[in-house]
C-alpha positions as CSV (number, residue, x, y, z in Angstrom):
1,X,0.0,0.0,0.0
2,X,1.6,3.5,-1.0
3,X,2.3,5.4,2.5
4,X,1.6,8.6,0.2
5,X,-2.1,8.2,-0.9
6,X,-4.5,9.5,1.3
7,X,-8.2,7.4,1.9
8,X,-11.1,8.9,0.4
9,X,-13.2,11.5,2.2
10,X,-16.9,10.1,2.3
11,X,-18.8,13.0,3.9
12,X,-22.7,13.1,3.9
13,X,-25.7,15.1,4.6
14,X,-28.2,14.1,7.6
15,X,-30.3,12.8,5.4
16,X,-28.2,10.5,3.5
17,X,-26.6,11.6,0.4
18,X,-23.2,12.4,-0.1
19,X,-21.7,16.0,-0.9
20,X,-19.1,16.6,-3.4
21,X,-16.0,17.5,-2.1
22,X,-14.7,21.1,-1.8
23,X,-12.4,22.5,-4.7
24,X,-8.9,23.7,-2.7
25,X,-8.3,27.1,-2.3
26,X,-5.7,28.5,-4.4
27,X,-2.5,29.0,-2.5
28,X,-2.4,32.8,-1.2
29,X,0.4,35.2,-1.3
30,X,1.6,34.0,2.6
31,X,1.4,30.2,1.7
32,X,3.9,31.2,-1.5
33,X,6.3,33.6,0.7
34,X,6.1,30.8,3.4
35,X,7.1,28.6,0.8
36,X,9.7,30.5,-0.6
37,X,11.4,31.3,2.6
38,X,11.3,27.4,3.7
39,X,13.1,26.8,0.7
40,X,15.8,29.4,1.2
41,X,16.0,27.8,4.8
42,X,17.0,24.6,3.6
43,X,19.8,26.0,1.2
44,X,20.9,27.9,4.4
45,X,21.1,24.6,6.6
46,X,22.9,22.5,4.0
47,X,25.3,25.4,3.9
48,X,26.3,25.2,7.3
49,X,26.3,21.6,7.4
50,X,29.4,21.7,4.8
51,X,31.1,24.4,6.7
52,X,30.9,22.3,9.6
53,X,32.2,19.1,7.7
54,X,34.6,21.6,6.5
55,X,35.4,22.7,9.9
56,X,35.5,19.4,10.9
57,X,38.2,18.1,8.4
58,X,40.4,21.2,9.0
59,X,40.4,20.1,12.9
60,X,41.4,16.6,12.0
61,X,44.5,18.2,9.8
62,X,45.4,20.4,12.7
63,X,45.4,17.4,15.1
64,X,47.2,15.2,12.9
65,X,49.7,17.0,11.0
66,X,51.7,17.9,14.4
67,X,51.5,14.0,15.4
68,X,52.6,13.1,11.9
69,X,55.5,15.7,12.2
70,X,56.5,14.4,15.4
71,X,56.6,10.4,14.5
72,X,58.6,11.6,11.7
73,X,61.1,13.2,13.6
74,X,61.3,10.2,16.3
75,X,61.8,8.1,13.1
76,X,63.8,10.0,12.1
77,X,66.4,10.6,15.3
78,X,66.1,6.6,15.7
79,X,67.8,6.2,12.2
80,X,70.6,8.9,12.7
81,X,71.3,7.1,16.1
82,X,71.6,3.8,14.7
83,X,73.9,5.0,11.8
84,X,76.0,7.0,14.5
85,X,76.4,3.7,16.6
86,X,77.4,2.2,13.6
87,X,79.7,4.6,12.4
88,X,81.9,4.6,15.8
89,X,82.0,0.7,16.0
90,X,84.3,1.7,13.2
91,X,82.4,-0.1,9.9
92,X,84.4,0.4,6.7
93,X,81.5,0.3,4.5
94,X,78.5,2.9,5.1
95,X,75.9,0.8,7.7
96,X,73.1,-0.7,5.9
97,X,69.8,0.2,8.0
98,X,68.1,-3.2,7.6
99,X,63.9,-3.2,8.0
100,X,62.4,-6.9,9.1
101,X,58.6,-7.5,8.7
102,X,57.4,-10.5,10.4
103,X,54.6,-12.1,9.0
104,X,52.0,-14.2,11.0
């Protein structure tokens, strides 16, 4: 059954007999103006829905670009430590900086 489609409207007289439904009114200058401004309403909301999602992502690049930076510096001061370790065991070749991934 379609949720949309309204049931018939029997209405009848006293004495029995059934009255033809009323035309609807033409909509008046308020009902258009109401209409109008809804509409303008809803363009607003979805706007300031994407500047929040906006607002949203630019927080998640401000939180996560300093993390990124610093990981990349910890990885990065591991690594020079390694090859200076290296370096004053007194290798003859330039250290090798070997990377193992286990697999399970």
């Amino acid at each position: 059954m379609d949720m949309n489609r309204r049931p018939p409207v029997l209405d009848m007289t006293p004495e029995g007999e059934f009255r033809d439904p009323q035309p609807p009114r033409p909509a008046g200058l308020l009902d258009r103006a109401l209409a109008r401004l809804g509409g303008i309403a809803v363009l607003v909301a979805a706007a300031a829905g994407g500047l929040v999602l906006a607002g949203l992502a630019l927080l998640a690049i401000g939180i996560l670009l300093p993390l990124m930076i610093v990981a990349g510096a910890v990885g990065a001061a591991s690594i020079w430590w390694r090859l200076r370790r290296a370096r004053r065991r007194g290798g003859t070749e330039p250290p090798s900086v070997r990377v193992v991934v286990t697999r399970r």
